[in-house]
mmCIF file of the C-alpha atoms, coordinates in Angstrom:
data_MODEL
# 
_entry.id   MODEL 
# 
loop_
_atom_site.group_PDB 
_atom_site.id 
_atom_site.type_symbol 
_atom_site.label_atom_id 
_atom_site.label_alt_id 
_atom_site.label_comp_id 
_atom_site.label_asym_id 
_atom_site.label_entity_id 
_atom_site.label_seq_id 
_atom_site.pdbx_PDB_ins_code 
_atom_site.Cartn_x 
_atom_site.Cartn_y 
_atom_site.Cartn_z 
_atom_site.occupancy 
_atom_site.B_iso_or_equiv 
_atom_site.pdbx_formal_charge 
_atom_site.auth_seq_id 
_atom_site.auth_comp_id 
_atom_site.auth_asym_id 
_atom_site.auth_atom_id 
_atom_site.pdbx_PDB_model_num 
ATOM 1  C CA . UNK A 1 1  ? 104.917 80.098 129.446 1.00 0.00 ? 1  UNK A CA 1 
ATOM 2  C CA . UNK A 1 2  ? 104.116 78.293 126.499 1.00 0.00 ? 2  UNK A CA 1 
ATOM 3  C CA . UNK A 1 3  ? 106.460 77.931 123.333 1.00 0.00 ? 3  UNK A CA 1 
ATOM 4  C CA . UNK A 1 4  ? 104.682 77.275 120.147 1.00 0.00 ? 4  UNK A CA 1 
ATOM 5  C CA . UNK A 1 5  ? 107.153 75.380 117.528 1.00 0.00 ? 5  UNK A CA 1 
ATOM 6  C CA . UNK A 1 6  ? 106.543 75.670 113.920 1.00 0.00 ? 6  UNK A CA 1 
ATOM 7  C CA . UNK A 1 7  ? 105.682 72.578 112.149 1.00 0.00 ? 7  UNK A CA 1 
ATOM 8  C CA . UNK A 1 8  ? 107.231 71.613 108.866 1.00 0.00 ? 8  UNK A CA 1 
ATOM 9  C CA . UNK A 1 9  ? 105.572 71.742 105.660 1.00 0.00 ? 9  UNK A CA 1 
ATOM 10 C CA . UNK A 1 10 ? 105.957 68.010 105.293 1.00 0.00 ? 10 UNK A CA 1 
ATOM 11 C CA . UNK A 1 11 ? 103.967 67.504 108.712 1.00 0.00 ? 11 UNK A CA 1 
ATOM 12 C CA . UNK A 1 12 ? 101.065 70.093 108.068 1.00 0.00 ? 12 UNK A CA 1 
ATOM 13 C CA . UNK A 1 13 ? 100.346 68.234 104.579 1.00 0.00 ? 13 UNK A CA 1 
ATOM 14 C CA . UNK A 1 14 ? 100.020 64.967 106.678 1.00 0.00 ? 14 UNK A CA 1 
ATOM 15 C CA . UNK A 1 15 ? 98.107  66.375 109.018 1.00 0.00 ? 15 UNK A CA 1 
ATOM 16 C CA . UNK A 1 16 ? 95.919  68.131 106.284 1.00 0.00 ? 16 UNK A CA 1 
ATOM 17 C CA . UNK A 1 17 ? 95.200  64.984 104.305 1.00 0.00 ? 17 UNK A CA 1 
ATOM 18 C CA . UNK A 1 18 ? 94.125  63.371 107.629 1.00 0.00 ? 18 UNK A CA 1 
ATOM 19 C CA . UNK A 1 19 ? 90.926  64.785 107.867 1.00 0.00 ? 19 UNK A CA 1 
ATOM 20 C CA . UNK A 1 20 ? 89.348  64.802 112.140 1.00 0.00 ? 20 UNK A CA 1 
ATOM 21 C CA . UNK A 1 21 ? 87.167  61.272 111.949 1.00 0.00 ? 21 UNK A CA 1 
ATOM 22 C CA . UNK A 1 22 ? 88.231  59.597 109.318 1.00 0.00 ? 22 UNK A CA 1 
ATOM 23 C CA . UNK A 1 23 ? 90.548  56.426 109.220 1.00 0.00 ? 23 UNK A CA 1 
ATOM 24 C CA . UNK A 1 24 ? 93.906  55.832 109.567 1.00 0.00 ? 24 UNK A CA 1 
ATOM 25 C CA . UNK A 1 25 ? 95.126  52.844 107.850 1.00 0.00 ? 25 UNK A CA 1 
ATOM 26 C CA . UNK A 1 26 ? 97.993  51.381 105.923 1.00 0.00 ? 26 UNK A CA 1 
ATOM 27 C CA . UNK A 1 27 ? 101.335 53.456 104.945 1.00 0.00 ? 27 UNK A CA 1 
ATOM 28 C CA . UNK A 1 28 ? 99.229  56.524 106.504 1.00 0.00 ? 28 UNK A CA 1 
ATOM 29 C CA . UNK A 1 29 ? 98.873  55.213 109.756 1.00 0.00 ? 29 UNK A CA 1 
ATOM 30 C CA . UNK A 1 30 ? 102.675 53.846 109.821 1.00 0.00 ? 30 UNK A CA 1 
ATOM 31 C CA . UNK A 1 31 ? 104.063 57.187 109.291 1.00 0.00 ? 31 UNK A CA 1 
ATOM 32 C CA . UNK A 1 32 ? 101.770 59.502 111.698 1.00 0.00 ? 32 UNK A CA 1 
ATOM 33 C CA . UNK A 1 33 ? 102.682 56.772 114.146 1.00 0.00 ? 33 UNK A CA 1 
ATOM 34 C CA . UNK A 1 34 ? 106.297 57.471 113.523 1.00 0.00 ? 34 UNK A CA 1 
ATOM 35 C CA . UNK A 1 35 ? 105.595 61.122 114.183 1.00 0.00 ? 35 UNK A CA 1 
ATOM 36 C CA . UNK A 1 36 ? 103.918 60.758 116.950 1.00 0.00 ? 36 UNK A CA 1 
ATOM 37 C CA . UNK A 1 37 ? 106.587 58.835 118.305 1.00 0.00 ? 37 UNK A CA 1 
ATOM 38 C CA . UNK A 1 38 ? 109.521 60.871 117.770 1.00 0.00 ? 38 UNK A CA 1 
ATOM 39 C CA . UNK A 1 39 ? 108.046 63.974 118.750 1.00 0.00 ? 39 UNK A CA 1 
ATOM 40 C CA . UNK A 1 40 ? 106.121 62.234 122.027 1.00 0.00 ? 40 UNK A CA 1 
ATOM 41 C CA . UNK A 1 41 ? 110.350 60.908 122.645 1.00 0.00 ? 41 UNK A CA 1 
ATOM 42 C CA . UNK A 1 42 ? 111.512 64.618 122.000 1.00 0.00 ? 42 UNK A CA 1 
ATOM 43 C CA . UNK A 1 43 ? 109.263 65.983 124.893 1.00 0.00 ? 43 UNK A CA 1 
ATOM 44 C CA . UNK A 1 44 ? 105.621 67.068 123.242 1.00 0.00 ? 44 UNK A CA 1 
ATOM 45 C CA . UNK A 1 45 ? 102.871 66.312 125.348 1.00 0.00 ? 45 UNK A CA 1 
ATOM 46 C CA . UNK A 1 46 ? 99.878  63.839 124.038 1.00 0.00 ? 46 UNK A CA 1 
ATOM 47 C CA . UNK A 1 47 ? 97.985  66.842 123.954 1.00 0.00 ? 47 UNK A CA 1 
ATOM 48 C CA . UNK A 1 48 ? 99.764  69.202 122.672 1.00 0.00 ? 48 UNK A CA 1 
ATOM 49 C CA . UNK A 1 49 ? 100.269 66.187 119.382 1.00 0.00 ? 49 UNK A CA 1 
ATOM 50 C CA . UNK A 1 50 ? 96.625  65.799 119.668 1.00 0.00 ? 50 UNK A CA 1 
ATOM 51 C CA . UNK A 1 51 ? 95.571  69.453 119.169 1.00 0.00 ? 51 UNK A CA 1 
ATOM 52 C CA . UNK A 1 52 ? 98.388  69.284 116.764 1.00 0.00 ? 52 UNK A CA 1 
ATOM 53 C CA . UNK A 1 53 ? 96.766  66.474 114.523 1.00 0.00 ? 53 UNK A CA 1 
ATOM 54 C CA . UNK A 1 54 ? 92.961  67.362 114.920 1.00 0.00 ? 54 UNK A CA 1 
ATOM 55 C CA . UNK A 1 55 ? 92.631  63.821 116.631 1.00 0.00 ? 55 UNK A CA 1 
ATOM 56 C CA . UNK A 1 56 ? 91.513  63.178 120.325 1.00 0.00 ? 56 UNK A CA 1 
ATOM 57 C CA . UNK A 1 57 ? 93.971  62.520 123.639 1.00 0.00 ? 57 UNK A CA 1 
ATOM 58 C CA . UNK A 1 58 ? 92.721  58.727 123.236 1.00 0.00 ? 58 UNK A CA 1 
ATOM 59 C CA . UNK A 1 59 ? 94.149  58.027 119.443 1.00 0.00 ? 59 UNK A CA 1 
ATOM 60 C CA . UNK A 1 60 ? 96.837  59.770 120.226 1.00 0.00 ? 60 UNK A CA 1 
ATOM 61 C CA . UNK A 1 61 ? 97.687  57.899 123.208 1.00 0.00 ? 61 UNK A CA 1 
ATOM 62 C CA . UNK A 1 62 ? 96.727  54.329 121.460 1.00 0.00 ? 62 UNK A CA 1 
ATOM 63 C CA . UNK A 1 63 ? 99.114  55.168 118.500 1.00 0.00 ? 63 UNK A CA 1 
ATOM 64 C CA . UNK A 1 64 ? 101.533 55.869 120.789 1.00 0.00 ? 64 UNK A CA 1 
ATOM 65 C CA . UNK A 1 65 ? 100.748 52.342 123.143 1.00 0.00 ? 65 UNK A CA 1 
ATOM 66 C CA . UNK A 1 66 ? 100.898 50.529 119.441 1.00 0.00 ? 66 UNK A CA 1 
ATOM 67 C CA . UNK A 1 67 ? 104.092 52.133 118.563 1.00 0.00 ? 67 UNK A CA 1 
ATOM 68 C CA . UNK A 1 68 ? 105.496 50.309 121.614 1.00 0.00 ? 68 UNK A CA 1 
ATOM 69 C CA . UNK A 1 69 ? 105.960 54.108 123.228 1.00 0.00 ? 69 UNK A CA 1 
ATOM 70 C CA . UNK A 1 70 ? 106.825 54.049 127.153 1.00 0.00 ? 70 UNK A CA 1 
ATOM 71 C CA . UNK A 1 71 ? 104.778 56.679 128.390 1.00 0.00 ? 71 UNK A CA 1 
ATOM 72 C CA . UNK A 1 72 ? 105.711 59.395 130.788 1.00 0.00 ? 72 UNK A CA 1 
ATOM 73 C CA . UNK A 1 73 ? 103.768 59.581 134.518 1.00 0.00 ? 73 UNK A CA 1 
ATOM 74 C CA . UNK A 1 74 ? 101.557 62.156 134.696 1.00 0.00 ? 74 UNK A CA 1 
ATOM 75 C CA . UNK A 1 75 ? 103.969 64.555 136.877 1.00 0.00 ? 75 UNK A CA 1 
ATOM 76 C CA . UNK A 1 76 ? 102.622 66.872 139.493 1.00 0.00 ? 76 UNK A CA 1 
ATOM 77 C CA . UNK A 1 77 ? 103.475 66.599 142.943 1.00 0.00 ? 77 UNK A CA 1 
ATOM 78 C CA . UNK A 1 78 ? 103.556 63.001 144.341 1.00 0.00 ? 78 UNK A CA 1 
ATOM 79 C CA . UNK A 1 79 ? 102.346 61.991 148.079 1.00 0.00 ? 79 UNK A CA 1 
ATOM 80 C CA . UNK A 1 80 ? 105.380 59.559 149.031 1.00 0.00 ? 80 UNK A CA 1 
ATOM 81 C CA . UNK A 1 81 ? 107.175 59.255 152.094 1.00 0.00 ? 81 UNK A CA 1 
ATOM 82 C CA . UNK A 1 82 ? 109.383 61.713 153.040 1.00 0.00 ? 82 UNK A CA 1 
ATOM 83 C CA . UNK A 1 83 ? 113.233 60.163 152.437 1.00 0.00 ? 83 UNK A CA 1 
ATOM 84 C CA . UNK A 1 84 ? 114.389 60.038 156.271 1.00 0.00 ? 84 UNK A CA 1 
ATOM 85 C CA . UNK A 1 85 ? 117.090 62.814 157.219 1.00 0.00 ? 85 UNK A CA 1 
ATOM 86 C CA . UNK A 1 86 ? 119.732 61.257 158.051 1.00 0.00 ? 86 UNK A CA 1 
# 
């Protein structure tokens, strides 16, 4: 199931004056970092903030690498050893 969450007013003007393609730079680039950031901390996935933003799974993720963001493993089921029974 998937839970859409509401943006605020504040983020859809940033996200409206940061038109798909064009460059990031300066006090702009700062603060969608920041936003990235806490939201990528508070659980969203990088695509979910990409399709959020307009901008593609790479800038997201590089913003993200830049902000100095640890980023999650890619989950799913993992092929390890078995931990031994004891």
């Amino acid at each position: 199931m998937r839970v859409k969450r509401r943006i605020s007013h504040e983020e859809a003007r940033v996200a409206e004056t940061l038109k798909k393609g064009s460059r990031v730079t300066g006090a702009a680039r700062e603060k969608l970092a920041a936003d990235l950031k806490r939201k990528y901390d508070s659980g969203a996935s990088i695509r979910a903030l990409a399709e959020e933003t307009g901008r593609s799974y790479g800038f997201v993720h590089r913003m993200l690498s830049e902000s100095g963001v640890i980023l999650r493993g890619r989950g799913g089921a993992t092929r390890g050893k078995k931990a031994a029974s004891a």
